[in-house]
C-alpha positions as CSV (number, residue, x, y, z in Angstrom):
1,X,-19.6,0.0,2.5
2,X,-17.5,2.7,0.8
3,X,-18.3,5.8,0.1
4,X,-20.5,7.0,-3.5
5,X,-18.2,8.7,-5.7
6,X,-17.5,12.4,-5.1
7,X,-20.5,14.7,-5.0
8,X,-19.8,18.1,-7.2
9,X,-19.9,21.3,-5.2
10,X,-23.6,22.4,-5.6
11,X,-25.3,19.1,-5.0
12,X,-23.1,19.0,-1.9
13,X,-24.1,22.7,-0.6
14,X,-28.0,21.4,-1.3
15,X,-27.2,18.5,0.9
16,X,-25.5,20.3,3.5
17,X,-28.5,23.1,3.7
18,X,-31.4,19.9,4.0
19,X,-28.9,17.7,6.6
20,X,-28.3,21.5,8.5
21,X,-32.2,22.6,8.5
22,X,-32.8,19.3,10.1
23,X,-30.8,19.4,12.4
24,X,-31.3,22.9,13.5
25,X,-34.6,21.6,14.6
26,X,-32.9,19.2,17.8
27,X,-30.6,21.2,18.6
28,X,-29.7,23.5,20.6
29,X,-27.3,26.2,18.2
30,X,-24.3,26.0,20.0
31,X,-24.6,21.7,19.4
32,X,-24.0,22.7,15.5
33,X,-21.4,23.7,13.1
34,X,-21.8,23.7,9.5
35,X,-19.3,26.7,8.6
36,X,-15.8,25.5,6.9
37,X,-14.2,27.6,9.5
38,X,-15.8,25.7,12.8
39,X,-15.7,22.3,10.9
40,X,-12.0,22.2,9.8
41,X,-11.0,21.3,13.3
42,X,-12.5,18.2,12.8
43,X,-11.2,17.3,9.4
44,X,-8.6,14.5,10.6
45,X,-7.5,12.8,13.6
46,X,-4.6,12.1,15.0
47,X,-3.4,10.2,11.6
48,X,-2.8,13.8,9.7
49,X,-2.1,13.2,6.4
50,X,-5.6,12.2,5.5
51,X,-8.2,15.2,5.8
52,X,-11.3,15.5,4.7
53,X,-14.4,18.0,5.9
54,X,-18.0,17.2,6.9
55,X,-21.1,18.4,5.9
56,X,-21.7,19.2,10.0
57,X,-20.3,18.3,13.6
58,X,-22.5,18.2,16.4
59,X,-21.9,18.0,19.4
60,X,-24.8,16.3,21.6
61,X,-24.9,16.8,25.6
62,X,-27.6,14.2,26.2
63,X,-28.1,10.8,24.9
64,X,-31.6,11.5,23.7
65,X,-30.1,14.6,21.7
66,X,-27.7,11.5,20.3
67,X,-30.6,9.4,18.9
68,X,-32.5,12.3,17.6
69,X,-29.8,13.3,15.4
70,X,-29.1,9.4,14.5
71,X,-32.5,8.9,13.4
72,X,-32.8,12.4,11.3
73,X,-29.4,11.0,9.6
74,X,-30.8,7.4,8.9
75,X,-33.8,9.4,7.3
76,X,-32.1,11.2,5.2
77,X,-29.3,8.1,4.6
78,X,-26.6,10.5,5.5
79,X,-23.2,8.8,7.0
80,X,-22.1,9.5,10.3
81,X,-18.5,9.3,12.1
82,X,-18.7,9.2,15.7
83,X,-15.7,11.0,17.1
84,X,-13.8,10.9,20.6
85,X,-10.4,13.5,21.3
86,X,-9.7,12.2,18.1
87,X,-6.4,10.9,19.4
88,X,-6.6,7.9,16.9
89,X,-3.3,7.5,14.7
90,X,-5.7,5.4,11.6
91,X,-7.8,8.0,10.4
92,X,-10.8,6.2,12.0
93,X,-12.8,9.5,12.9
94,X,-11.6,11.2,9.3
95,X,-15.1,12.7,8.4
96,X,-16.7,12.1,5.1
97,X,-17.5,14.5,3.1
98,X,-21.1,13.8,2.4
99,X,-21.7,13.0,5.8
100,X,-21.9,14.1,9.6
101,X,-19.4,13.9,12.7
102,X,-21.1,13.2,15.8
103,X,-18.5,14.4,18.6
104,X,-19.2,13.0,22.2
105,X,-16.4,15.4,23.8
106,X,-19.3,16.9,25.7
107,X,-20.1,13.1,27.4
108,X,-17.7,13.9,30.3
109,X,-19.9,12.8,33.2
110,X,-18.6,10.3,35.7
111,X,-21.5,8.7,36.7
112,X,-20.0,6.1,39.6
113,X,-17.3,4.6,41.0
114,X,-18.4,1.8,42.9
115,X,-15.6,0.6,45.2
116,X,-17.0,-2.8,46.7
117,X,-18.0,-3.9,42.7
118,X,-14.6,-2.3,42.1
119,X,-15.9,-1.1,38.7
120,X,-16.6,2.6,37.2
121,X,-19.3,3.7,34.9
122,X,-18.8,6.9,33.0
123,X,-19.6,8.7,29.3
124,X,-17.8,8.3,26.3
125,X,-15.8,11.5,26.3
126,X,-14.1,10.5,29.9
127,X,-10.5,10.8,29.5
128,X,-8.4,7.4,30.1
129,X,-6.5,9.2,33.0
130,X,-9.4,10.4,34.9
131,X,-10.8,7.4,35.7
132,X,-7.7,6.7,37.6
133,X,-7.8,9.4,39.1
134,X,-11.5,9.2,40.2
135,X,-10.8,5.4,41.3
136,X,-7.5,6.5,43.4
137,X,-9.0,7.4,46.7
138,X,-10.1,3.4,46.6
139,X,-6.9,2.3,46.2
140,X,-8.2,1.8,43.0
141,X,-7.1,1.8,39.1
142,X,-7.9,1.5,35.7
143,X,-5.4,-0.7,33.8
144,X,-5.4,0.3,30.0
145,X,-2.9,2.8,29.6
146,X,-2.3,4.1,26.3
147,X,0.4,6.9,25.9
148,X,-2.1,9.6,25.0
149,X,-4.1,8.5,28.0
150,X,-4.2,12.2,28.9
151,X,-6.1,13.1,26.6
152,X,-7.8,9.6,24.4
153,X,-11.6,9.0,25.9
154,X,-13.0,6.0,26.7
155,X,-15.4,5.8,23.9
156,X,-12.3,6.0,21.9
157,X,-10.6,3.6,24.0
158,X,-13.4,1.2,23.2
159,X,-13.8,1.9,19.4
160,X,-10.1,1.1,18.9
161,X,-9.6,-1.4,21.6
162,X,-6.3,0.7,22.7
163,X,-3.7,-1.0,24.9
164,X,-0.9,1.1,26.7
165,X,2.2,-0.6,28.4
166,X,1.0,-2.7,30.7
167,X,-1.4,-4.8,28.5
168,X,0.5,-7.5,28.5
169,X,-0.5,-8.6,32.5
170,X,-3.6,-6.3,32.7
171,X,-5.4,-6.7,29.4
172,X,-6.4,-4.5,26.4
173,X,-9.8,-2.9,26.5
174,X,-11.9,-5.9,25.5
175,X,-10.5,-7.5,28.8
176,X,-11.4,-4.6,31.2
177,X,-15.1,-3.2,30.2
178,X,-18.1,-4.9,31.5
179,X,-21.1,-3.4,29.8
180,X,-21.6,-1.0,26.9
181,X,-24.0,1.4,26.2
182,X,-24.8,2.3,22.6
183,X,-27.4,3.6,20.1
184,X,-27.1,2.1,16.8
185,X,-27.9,3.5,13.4
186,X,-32.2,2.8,13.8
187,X,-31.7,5.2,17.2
188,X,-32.2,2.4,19.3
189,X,-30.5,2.3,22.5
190,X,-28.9,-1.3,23.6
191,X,-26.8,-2.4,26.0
192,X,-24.1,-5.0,25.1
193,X,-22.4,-6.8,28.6
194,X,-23.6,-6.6,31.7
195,X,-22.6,-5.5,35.4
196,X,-22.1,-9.3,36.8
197,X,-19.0,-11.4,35.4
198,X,-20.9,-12.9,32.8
199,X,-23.8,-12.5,30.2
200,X,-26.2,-14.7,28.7
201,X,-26.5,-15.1,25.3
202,X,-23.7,-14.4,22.3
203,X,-20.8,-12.4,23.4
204,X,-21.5,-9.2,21.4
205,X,-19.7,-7.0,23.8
206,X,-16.3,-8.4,22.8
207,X,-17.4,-7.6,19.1
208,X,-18.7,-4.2,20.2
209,X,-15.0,-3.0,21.7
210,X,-12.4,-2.5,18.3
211,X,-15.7,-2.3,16.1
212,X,-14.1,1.6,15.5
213,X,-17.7,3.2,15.2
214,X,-18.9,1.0,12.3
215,X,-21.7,-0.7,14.7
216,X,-23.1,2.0,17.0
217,X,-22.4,5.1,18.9
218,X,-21.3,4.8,22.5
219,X,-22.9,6.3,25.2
220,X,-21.8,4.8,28.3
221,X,-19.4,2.6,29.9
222,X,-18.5,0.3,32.6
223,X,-15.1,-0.8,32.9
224,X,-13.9,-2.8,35.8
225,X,-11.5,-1.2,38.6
226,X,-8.0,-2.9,40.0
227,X,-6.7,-2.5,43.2
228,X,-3.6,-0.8,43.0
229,X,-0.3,-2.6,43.6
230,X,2.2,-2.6,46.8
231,X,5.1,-2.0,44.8
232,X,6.7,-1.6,41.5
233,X,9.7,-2.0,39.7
234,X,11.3,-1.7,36.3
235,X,14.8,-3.2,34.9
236,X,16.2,-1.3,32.7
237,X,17.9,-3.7,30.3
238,X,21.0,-2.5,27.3
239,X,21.6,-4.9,25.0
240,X,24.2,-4.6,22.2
241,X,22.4,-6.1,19.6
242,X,18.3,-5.8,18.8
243,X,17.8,-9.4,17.9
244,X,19.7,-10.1,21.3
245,X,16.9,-7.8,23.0
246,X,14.0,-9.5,20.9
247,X,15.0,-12.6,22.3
248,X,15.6,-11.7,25.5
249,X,11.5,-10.7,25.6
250,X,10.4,-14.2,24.5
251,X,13.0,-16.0,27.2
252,X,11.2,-14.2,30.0
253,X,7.4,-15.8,28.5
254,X,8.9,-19.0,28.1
255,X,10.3,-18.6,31.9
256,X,6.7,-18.3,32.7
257,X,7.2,-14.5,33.7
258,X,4.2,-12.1,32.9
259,X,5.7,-8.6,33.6
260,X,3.8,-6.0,34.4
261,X,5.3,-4.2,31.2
262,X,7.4,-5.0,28.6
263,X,8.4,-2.5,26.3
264,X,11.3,-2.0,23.9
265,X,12.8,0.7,22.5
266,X,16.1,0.5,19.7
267,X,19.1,3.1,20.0
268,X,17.5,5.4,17.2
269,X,14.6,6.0,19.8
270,X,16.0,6.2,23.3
271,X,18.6,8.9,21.7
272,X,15.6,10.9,20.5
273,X,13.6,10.6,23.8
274,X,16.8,11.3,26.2
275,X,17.4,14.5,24.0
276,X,13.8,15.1,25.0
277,X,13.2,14.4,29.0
278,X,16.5,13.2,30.0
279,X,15.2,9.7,31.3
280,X,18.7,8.2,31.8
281,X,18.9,5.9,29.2
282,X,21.8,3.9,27.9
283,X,22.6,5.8,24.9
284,X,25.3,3.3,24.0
285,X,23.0,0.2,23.5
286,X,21.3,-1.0,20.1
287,X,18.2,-1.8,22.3
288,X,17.2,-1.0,25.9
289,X,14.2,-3.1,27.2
290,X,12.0,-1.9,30.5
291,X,10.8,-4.8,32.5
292,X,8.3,-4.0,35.3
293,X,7.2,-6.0,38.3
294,X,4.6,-5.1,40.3
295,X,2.4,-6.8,43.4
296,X,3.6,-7.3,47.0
297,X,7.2,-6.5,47.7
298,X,8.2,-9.7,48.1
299,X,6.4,-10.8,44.8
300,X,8.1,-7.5,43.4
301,X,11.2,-9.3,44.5
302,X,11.5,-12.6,43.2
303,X,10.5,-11.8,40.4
304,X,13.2,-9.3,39.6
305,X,15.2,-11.4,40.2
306,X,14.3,-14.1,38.1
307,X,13.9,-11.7,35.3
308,X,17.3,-10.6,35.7
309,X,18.8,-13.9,35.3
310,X,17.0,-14.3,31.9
311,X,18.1,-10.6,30.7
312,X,21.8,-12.1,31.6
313,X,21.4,-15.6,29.7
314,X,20.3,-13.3,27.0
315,X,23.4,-11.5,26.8
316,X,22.0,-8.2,28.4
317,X,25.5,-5.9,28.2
318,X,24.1,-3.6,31.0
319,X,21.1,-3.5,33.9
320,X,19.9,-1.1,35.9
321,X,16.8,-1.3,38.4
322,X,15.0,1.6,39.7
323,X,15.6,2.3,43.1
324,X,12.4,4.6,43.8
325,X,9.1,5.1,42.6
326,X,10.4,8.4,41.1
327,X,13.1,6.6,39.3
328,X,10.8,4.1,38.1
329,X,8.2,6.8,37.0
330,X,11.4,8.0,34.8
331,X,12.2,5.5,32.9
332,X,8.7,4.8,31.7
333,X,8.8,8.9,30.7
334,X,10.8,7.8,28.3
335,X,9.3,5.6,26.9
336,X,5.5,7.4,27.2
337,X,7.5,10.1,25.6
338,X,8.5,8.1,22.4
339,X,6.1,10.4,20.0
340,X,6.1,14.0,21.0
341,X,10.5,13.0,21.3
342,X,10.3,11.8,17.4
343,X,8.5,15.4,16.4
344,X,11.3,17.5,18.0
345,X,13.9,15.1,15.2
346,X,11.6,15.3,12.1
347,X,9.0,17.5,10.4
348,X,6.7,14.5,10.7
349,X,6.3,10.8,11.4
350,X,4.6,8.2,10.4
351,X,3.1,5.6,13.5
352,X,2.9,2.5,12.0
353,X,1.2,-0.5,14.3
354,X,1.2,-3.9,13.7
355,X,2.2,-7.2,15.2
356,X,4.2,-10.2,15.3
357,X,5.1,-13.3,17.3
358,X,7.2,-12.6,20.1
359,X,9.9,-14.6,18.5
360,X,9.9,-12.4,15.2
361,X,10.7,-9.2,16.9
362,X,14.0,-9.6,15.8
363,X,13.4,-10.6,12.5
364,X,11.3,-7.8,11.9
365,X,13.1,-5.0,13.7
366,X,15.7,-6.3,10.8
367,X,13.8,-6.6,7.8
368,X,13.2,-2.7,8.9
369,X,16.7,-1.8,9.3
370,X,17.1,-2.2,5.5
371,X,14.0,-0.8,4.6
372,X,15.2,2.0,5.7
373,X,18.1,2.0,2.8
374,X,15.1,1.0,0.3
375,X,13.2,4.0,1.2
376,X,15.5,6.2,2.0
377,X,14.1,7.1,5.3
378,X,15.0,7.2,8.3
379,X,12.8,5.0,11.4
380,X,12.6,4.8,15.1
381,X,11.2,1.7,16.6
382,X,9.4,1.6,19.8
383,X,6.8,-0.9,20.6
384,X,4.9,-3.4,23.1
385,X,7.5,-5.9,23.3
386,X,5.4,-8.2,25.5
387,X,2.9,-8.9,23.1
388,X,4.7,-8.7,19.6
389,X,2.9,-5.0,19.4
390,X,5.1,-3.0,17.0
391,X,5.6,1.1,16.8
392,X,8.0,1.6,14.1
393,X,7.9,5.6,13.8
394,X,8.9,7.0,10.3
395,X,10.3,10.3,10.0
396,X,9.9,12.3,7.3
397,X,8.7,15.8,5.6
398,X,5.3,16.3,4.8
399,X,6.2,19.6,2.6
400,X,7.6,16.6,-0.1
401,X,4.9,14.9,-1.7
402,X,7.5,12.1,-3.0
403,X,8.9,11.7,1.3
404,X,5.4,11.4,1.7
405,X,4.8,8.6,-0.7
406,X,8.1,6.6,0.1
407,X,6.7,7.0,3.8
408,X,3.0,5.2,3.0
409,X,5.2,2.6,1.1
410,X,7.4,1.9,3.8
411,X,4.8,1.6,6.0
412,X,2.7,-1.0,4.1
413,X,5.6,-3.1,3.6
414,X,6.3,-2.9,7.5
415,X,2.6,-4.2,7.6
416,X,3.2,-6.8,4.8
417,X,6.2,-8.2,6.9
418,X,4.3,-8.2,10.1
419,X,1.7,-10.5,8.6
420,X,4.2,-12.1,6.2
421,X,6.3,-13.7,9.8
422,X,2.5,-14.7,11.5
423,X,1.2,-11.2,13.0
424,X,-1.8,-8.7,12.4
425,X,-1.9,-5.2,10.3
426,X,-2.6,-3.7,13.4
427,X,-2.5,-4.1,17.1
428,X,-4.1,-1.1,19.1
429,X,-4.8,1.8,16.7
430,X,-7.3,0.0,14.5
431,X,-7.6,-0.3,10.8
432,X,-9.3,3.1,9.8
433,X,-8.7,4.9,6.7
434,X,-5.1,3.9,7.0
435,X,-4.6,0.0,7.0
436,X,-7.5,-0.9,4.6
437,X,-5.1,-1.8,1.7
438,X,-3.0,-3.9,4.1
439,X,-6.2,-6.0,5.2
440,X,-7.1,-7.0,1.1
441,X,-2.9,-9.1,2.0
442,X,-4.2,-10.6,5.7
443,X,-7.5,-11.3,5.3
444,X,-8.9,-13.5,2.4
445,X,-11.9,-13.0,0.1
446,X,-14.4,-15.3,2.4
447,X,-13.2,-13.7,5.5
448,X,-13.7,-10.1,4.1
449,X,-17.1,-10.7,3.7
450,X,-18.2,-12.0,6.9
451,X,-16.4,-9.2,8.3
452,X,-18.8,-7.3,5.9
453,X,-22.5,-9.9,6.9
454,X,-21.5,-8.3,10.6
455,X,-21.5,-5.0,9.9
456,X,-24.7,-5.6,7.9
457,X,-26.3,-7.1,10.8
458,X,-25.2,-4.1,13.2
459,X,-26.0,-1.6,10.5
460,X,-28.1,-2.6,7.2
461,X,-27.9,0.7,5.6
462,X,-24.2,1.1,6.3
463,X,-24.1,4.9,7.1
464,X,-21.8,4.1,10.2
465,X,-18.3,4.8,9.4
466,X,-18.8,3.1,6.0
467,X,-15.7,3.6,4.1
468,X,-13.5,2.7,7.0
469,X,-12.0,-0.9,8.3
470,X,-13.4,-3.2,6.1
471,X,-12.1,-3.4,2.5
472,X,-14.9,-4.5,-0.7
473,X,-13.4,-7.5,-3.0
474,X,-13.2,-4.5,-6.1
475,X,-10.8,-2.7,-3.8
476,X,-8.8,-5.5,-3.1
477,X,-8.8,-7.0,-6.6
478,X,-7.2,-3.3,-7.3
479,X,-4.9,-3.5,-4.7
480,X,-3.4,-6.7,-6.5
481,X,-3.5,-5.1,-9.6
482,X,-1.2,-2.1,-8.3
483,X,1.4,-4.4,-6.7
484,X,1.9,-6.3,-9.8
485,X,2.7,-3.0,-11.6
486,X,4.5,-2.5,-8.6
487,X,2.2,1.0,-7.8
488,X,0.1,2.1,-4.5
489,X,-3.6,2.2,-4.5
490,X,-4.1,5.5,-2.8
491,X,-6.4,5.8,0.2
492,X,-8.7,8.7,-0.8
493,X,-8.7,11.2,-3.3
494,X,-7.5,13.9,-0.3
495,X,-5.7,16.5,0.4
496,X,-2.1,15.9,2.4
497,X,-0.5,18.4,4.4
């Protein structure tokens, strides 16, 4: 599944010219790029410190054009990345250097909004947003909303199985897409789902969403539509004390209280995002939590109600609840604001994502308190506090080499930790390039390679994605090896910053 070892220079330029020829022949010019300066755009996502460049990009219009350039690339056993905005913060689009990106940012084609099935079907390279925004004159929504849903497509959405804060009532992708489109690495095309609630036969369409391009390339969509609520509201919640705030998110489950969001943010964070869009946050408290309510008004109501009872029992020092939908839409710009506020503090940051049981939030948030001490790096923590989905954001400067380092171990042993109190390596941004270490700690040998007999049976000659998600027992064994020296197996031989 992982990559041959590096090619030298001149066998590469021989490979590029016979992949390039080939391609030339269907496509239309302006669908290729081959030259370093076209192709270094594409080196990376959103997960910079890995980079690597392609032998090509190309950028199909039509699915037809897709399969004709899947098939030339199975002939010729050259890998291919499928890409979206390349918004992803794992390195799952990172290119490979023998091998091809296959871009769908020209799939932006809205094919129908269907307003009685309340569903919409649409290409790959749709943004998030605009399928709101195509749904709105229904009184309709779509419910995933990652923060970068201005700009992350659905075809990413779907590859990563991306969240946003208000997963916890609505669902992560999986739960909102009906049918898939794909081509997989034969050029076949197959759809996985279906437009009625349910389809016969093995649930491949659940595997299909998170499978982060290793499995096919997506060509189309369904996802299903929501009607949008009444009303909202959010609490805004100080508490003096993290752990206090981490318990205060798993008394409102146990109340039997689904929010419409629940997100958390420590004093480190909401200091860096009110410096940034002024959201009126408590910059006195060690932990602010938003809790939203959303439905009819008197729904909205009650439940705001109940949840501020909980926030009180929990020892909540302050509470504010928005009094206007402008309000409300300020508070959650803070918190939608958590990343581009953590670049105007540091030179970089690190994203970390992983998860743990609602009742470890404490714990963990913690354990990362004096890892900051052990690393000597400073760290922000935002995350999905609904679901145990952590964002601890690690600031740093990519001009050190050594900050870099102390940053990729700090952020493996934020993973370690997250598995080590009953979570995942990762919640919403997928494994990619940049969690395939951590997943030789969760995942044992026997699990590894059934993880590895799927991807076989989705792609026998493993040219999709191949050296991404899914570590091979040599890597892992190596991975052991370095932690009893008390090393890091690097990623990638690549070049950083």
């Amino acid at each position: 599944m992982n990559a041959p070892a590096e090619l030298s220079a001149e066998v590469l330029a021989q490979r590029q010219r016979e992949v390039v020829q080939a391609l030339m022949a269907v496509l239309p010019t302006h669908c290729l790029l081959y030259r370093e300066e076209d192709t270094v755009a594409y080196e990376c996502d959103g997960l910079a410190a890995y980079r690597r460049l392609p032998l090509a990009v190309v950028l199909p219009e039509t699915e037809s054009q897709v399969q004709r350039v899947v098939q030339i690339c199975h002939r010729l056993e050259v890998p291919i990345v499928p890409r979206g905005a390349g918004t992803s913060l794992s390195g799952g689009a990172m290119p490979i250097r023998h091998g091809v990106v296959v871009s769908l940012a020209r799939f932006r084609k809205i094919i129908e909004v269907d307003p009685y099935a309340r569903t919409a079907t649409v290409q790959p390279g749709v943004r998030n947003l605009s399928i709101s925004e195509a749904a709105a004159p229904y009184g309709l929504y779509y419910a995933p909303d990652p923060s970068s849903q201005i700009a992350c497509t659905i075809g990413g959405n779907v590859a990563e199985n991306s969240g946003g804060v208000h997963c916890l009532k609505y669902g992560l992708t999986v739960h909102n897409v009906m049918r898939v489109r794909a081509i997989t690495m034969e050029g076949d095309v197959v759809e996985f789902g279906s437009l009625s609630p349910d389809a016969p036969g093995l649930d491949l369409l659940a595997v299909m969403v998170g499978s982060e391009g290793m499995f096919a390339i997506v060509t189309e969509v369904t996802v299903r539509l929501i009607p949008k609520p009444q009303t909202a509201q959010v609490i805004m919640a100080s508490f003096d004390n993290v752990v206090k705030g981490g318990d205060a998110v798993a008394g409102i489950i146990a109340a039997g209280i689904i929010p419409a969001g629940l997100e958390m943010m420590d004093k480190p964070a909401t200091r860096a995002v009110e410096e940034f869009v002024r959201a009126g946050y408590d910059l006195d408290a060690a932990a602010i939590l938003l809790c939203e309510s959303d439905g009819t008004p008197e729904e909205v109501s009650e439940e705001i109600v109940r949840m501020t009872a909980v926030l009180r029992e929990h020892g909540a020092t302050r509470i504010q609840i928005s009094r206007s939908e402008s309000e409300r839409l300020r508070f959650w710009s803070g918190r939608k604001n958590a990343f581009p506020a953590a670049g105007r503090i540091s030179p970089d940051y690190y994203c970390m994502d992983g998860t743990v049981p609602r009742r470890s939030i404490g714990s963990l948030l913690s354990r990362i308190e004096a890892m900051e001490q052990k690393y000597n790096l400073r760290c922000i923590n935002v995350f999905h506090a609904g679901d145990g989905n952590m964002h601890p954001l690690i600031l740093f400067n990519g001009n050190d080499l050594d900050e870099w380092h102390r940053a990729e171990a700090f952020g493996t042993d934020i993973l370690e930790c997250c598995v080590e109190l009953g979570g995942t390596v990762t919640g919403e941004h997928g494994v990619g390039i940049e969690k395939i270490n951590s997943m030789c700690v969760q995942f044992s040998p026997e699990e590894r390679d059934a993880f590895h007999a799927v991807k076989r049976a989705f792609d026998p000659p493993g040219l999709l994605n191949p050296d991404k998600g899914i570590p091979t027992r040599a890597r892992c064994a190596e991975y052991g090896k370095m932690h009893i020296r008390g090393g890091l197996l690097p990623h990638a031989e690549l070049p950083r910053f």
